[in-house]
C-alpha positions in Angstrom: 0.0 0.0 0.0 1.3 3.4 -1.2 1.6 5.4 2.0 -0.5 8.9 2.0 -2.5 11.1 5.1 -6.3 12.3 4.3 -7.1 15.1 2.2 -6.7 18.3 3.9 -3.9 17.4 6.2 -0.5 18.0 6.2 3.0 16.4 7.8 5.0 19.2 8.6 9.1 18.6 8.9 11.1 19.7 12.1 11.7 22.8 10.2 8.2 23.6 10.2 7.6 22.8 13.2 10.4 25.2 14.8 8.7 27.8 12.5 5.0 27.3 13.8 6.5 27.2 17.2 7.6 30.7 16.6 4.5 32.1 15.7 2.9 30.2 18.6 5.2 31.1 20.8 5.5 34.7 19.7 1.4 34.8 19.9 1.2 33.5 23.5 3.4 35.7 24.9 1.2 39.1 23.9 -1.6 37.0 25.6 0.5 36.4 28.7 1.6 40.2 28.9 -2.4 41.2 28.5 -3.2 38.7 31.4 -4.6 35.8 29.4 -4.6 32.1 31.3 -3.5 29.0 29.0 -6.6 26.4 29.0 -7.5 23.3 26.4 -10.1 21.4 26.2 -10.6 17.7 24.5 -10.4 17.1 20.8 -14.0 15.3 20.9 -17.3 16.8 22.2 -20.4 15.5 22.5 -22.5 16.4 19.2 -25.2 17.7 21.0 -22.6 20.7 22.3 -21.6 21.2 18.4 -24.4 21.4 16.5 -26.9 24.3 16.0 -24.3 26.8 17.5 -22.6 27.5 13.9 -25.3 28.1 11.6 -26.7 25.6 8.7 -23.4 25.8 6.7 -21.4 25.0 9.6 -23.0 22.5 10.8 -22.5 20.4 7.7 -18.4 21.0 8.4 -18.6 19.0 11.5 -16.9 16.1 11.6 -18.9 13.5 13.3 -17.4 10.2 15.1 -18.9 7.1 14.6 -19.2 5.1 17.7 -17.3 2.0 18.1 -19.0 -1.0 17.1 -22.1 -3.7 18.9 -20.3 -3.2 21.8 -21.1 0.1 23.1 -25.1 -0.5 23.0 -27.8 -2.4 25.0 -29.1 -5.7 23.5 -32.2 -4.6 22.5 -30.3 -1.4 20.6 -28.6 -4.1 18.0 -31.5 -4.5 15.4 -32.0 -1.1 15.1 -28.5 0.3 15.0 -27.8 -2.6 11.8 -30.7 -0.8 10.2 -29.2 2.5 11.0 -26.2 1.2 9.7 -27.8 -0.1 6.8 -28.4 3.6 5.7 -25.7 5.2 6.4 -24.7 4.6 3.2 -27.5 6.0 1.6 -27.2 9.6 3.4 -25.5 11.3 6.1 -27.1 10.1 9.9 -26.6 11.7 12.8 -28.9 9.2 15.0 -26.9 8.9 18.4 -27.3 5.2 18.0 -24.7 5.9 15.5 -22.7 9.3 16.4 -23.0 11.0 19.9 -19.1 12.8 19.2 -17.3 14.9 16.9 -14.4 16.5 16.4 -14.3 20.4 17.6 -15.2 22.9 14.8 -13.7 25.8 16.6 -12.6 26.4 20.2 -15.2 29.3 21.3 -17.8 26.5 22.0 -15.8 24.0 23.2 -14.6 26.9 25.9 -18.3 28.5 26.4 -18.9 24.8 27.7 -15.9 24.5 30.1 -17.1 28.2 31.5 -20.7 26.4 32.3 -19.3 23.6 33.7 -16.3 25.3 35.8 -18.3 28.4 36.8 -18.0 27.9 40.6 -13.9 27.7 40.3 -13.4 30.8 38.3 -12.5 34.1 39.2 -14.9 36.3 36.9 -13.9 38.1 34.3 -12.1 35.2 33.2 -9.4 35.5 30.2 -8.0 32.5 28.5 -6.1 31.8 25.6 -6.3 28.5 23.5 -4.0 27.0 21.1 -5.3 23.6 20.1 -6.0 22.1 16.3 -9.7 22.2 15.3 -11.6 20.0 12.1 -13.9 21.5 9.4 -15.2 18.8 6.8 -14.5 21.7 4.3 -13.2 21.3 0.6 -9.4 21.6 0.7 -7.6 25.1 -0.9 -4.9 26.5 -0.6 -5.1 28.8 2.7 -8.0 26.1 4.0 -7.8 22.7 5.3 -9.9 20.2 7.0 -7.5 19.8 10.5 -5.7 23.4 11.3 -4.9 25.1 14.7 -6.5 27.6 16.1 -5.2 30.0 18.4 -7.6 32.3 20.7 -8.2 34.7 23.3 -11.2 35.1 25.0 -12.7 36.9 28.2 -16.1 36.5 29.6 -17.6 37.7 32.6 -17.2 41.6 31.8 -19.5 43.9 29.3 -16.4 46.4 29.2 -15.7 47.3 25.8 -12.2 47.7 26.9 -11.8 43.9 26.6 -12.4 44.9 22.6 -9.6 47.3 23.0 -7.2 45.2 24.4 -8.1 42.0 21.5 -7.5 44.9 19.3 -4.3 45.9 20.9 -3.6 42.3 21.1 -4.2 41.8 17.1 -1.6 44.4 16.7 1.3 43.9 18.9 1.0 40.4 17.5 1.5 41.2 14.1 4.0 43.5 14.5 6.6 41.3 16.2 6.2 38.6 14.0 6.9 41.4 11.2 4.2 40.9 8.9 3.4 43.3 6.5 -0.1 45.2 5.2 -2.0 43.9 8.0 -5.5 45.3 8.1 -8.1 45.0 11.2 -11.4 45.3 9.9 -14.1 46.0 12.9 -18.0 46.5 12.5 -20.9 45.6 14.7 -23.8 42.7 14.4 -25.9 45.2 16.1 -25.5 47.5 12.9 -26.4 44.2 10.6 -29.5 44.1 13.1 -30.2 47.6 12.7 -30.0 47.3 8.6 -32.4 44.5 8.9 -34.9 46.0 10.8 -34.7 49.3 9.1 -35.6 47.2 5.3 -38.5 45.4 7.6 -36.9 41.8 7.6 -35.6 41.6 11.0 -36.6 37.7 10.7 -34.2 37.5 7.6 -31.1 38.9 9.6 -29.2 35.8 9.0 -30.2 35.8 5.7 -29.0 39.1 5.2 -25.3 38.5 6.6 -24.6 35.1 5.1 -24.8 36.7 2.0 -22.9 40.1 2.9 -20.4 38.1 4.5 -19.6 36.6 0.7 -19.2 39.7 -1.0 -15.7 39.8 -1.3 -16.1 36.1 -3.0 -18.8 36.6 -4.8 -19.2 40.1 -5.7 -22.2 42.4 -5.2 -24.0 40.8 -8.3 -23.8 37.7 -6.6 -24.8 39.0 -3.3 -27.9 40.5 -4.9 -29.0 36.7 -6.5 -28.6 35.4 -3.2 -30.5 38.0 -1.4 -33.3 37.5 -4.2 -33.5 33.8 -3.7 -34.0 34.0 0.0 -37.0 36.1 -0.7 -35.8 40.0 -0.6 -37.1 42.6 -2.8 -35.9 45.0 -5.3 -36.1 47.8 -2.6 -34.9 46.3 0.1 -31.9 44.9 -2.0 -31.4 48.4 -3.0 -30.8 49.8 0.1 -29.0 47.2 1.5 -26.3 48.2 -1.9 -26.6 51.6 -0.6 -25.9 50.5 3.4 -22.8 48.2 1.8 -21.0 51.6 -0.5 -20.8 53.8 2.6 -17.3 55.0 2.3 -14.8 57.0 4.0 -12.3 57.5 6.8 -13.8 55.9 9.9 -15.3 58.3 11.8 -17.1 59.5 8.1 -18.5 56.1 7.7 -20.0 56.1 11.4 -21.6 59.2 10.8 -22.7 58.1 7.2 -24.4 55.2 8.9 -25.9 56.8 12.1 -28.1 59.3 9.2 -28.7 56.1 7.0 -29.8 54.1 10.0 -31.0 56.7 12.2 -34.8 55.0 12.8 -32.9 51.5 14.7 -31.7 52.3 18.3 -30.0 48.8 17.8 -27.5 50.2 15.2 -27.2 53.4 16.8 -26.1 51.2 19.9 -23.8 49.6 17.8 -22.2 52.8 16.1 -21.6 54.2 19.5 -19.6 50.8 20.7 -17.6 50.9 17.7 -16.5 54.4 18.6 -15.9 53.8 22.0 -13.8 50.8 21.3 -11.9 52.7 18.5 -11.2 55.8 21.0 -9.6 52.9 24.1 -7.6 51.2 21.1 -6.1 54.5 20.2 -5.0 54.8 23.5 -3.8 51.3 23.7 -1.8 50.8 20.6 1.8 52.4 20.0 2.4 54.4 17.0 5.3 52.2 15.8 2.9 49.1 14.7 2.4 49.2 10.9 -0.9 48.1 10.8 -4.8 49.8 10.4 -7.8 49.8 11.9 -10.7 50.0 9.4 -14.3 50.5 10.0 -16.0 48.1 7.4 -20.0 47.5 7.3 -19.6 45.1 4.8 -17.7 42.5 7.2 -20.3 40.2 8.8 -18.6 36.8 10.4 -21.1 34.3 9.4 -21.5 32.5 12.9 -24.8 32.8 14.9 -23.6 33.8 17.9 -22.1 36.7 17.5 -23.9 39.9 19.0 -21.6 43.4 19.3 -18.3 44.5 17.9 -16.5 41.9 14.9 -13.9 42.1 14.0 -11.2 40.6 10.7 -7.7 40.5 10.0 -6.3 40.5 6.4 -2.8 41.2 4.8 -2.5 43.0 1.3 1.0 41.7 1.0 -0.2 38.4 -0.1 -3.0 36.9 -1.8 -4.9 34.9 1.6 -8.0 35.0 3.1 -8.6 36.5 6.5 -5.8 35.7 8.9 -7.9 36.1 12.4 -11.2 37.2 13.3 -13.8 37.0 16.4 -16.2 39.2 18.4 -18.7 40.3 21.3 -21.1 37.0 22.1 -23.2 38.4 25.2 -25.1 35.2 25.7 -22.5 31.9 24.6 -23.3 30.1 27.5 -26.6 30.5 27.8 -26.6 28.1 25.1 -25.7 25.7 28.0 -27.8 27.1 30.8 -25.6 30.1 32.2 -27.4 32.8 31.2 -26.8 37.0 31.1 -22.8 36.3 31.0 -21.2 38.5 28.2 -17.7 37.4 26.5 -15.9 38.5 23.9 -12.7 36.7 21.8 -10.6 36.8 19.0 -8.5 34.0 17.0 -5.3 33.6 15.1 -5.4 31.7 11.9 -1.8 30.2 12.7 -1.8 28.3 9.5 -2.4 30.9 7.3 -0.3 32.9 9.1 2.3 30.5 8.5 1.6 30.1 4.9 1.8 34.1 4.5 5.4 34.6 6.7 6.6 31.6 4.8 5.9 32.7 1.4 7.4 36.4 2.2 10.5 34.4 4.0 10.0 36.5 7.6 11.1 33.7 9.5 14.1 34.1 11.3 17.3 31.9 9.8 17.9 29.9 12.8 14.6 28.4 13.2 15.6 26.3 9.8 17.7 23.7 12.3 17.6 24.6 15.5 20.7 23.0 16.4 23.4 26.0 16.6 26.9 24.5 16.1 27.4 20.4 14.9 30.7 18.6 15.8 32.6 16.5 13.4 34.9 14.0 14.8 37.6 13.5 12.6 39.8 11.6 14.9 38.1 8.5 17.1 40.6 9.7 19.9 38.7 13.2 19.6 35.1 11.8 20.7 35.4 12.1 24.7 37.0 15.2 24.4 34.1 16.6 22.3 31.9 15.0 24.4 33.3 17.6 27.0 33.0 20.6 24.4 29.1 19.6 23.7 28.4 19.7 27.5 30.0 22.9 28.3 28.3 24.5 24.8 24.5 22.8 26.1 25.2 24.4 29.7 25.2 27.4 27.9 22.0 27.7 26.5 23.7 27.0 23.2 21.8 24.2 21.1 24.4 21.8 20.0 24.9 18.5 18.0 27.7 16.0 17.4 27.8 13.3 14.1 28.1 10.0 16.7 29.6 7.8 14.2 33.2 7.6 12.5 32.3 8.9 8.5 34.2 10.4 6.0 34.5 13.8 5.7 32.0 14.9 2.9 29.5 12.6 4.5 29.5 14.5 7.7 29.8 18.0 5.8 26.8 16.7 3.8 24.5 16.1 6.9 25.4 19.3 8.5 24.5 20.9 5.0 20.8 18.8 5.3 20.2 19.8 8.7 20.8 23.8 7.6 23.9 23.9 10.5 24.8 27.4 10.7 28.0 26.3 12.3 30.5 23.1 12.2 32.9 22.3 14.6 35.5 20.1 13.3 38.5 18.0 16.1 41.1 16.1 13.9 44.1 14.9 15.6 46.1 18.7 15.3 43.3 20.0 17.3 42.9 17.6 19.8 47.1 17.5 20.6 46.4 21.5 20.7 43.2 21.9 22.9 41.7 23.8 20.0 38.4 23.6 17.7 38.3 24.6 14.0 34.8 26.2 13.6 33.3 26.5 10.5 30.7 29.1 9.1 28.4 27.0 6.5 27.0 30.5 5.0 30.2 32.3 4.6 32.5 29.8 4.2 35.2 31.3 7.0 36.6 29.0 9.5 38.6 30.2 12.7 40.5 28.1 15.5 39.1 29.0 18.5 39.8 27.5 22.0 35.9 26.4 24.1 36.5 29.6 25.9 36.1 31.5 22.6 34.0 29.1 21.0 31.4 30.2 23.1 31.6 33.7 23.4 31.4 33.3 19.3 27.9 31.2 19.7 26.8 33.4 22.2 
């Protein structure tokens, strides 16, 4: 059998690895400094958690698991799960005598459940950040696959718009240490969508309304006009909703733009005046030196159900991806699961499309390529405790360090090093040994000096 992983998944190379870890890494610390707690939660829910909270088209992206076999039910369960069984094939099931589990489709549920069930052990507001891998049965593309990680930041407990702020703030310290260029925040308000909707008289159509907003940048506004058609809009209303989606402007233009356009819905007048609020603590918040913007955009809509204030989108222009992080205000998540009137609000890192934008404009640092600083070469058998020695002293350091354990010629070894992306070699023959010295070698220059372990590390260092 010809060895292969399912569609949408990926192997990724110790190289790789070191590289996500950076932007992990890099991303978890800016939570730490804003006083985020690490939390994770299982891979597998229960279904019943999972479905209804994403909408109809993200529902169908769950990943449901099959439960294990006969085993697992009563007697008198077996003729009807080999009839359930029997259709399976016929059309997708989700009868719990077949599939009680699935696979998390993002890690905002999956957390709104831990807060429900932990709520007598946490210290409210409560801020966590996640970084865990999450499944979507979604068609593989480039930028999109079916198991990716997540990485999130959420605080609940507090209707402070502050918290918005700070996820802002958050957004763009973030970005700017891991040097990524043209990054745009875009930030809008479901309580502005909710405003539109009532204002056209199809406050029952809201979700209508935004499924179909939220694809204009796929789709276009000619397909955004079909769709809004089909789902039973008319001219009029479709109209002014073209009108509501061309407001243009610097921010503050476009706010007041809206508040005359929508000046009959207290709802989106609410929602202008949290926008503004959260724009003027983020101005306060963010330093002048990150090269990023904060754009007010009323045609961004975040399909999900469940959010309720301020959303929010990051994007790049400096490569062709789709968003790169998003989230928002949900002021009832865990009502969902019987904790009612408890406001939170979150945002997430895309990390692998992050990855695939850093990667493709090479703003990874060189050393993450190996890890592994300096790599010994023995030349000389009588060299290898002695190295032995120089590996320990260089590891006490802090200084990552390797050494080739088996007796190879010279080209082999040099080969290796070359594979591994070694910055440094460190080569013992017999004329360094008999004079306590090391020959190190730069692999990118080409430059080699005899240094003594003294020297050797103050050169690493």
């Amino acid at each position: 059998m010809k060895p292969s992983i399912p569609q949408g998944t990926r192997d990724f190379s110790p190289s790789d690895v070191r590289k996500r870890q950076y932007i992990l890494n890099t991303i978890k610390n800016v939570f730490e400094l804003y006083g985020y707690q690490p939390l994770e939660t299982p891979s597998m829910e229960n279904l019943q958690t999972l479905m209804g909270k994403y909408g109809e088209e993200g529902d169908r992206l769950i990943f449901k698991v099959l439960n294990n076999g006969l085993h697992d039910k009563k007697d008198k369960d077996k003729d009807r799960l080999n009839e359930e069984w029997n259709k399976v094939l016929e059309k997708p099931y989700s009868s719990p005598i077949l599939t009680e589990r699935a696979l998390r489709y993002d890690l905002t549920i999956p957390f709104a459940r831990y807060v429900v069930m932990h709520q007598n052990d946490l210290a409210f507001p409560f801020k966590r950040y996640q970084m865990q891998p999450v499944w979507r049965a979604d068609r593989p593309q480039r930028g999109r696959y079916r198991e990716f990680w997540q990485c999130d930041a959420d605080v609940v407990g507090s209707n402070s718009l502050i918290n918005e702020a700070e996820l802002l703030a958050i957004y763009h310290q973030a970005f700017h240490l891991l040097k990524v260029p043209g990054i745009s925040v875009k930030i809008n308000s479901r309580k502005i969508l909710a405003g539109l909707a009532e204002v056209v008289g199809h406050s029952d159509k809201l979700t209508d309304i935004t499924v179909a907003i939220d694809k204009l940048d796929k789709i276009g506004w000619e397909g955004v006009a079909k769709e809004l058609t089909e789902r039973g809009l008319t001219e009029a209303t479709i109209t002014f909703i073209h009108q509501y989606l061309n407001i243009s402007g610097s921010n503050e233009a476009r706010l007041a733009a809206m508040e005359s356009l929508l000046e009959s819905s207290a709802t989106a007048q609410q929602g202008i005046k949290e926008l503004r609020d959260s724009i003027h603590y983020f101005s306060i918040l963010k330093k002048t030196e990150w090269e990023s913007e904060l754009v007010v955009d009323f045609t961004l809509a975040r399909g999900l159900n469940y959010y309720t204030g301020v959303i929010v989108e990051v994007g790049t222009t400096a490569v062709k991806m789709g968003s790169i992080g998003g989230g928002g205000r949900y002021d009832d998540l865990t009502g969902l699961f019987g904790l009612k009137g408890l406001s939170g609000v979150g945002v997430s890192f895309g990390i692998d499309r992050i990855y695939d934008v850093m990667e493709e404009l090479g703003l990874f640092p060189e050393q993450l390529a190996s890890g592994t600083k300096v790599l010994f070469l023995l030349m000389d058998e009588a060299a290898t405790t002695q190295a032995l020695h120089y590996l320990s002293a260089l590891r006490d350091t802090g200084i990552p360090a390797d050494l080739y354990p088996e007796k190879a010629k010279f080209d082999k070894q040099m080969k290796y090093a070359n594979k591994r992306n070694v910055p440094f070699v460190a080569i013992i023959g017999s004329d360094e040994l008999a004079n306590g010295v090391i020959t190190l070698k730069n692999m990118a220059e080409g430059t080699q000096s005899t240094l003594n372990i003294g020297q050797l590390i103050e050169a690493l260092s």
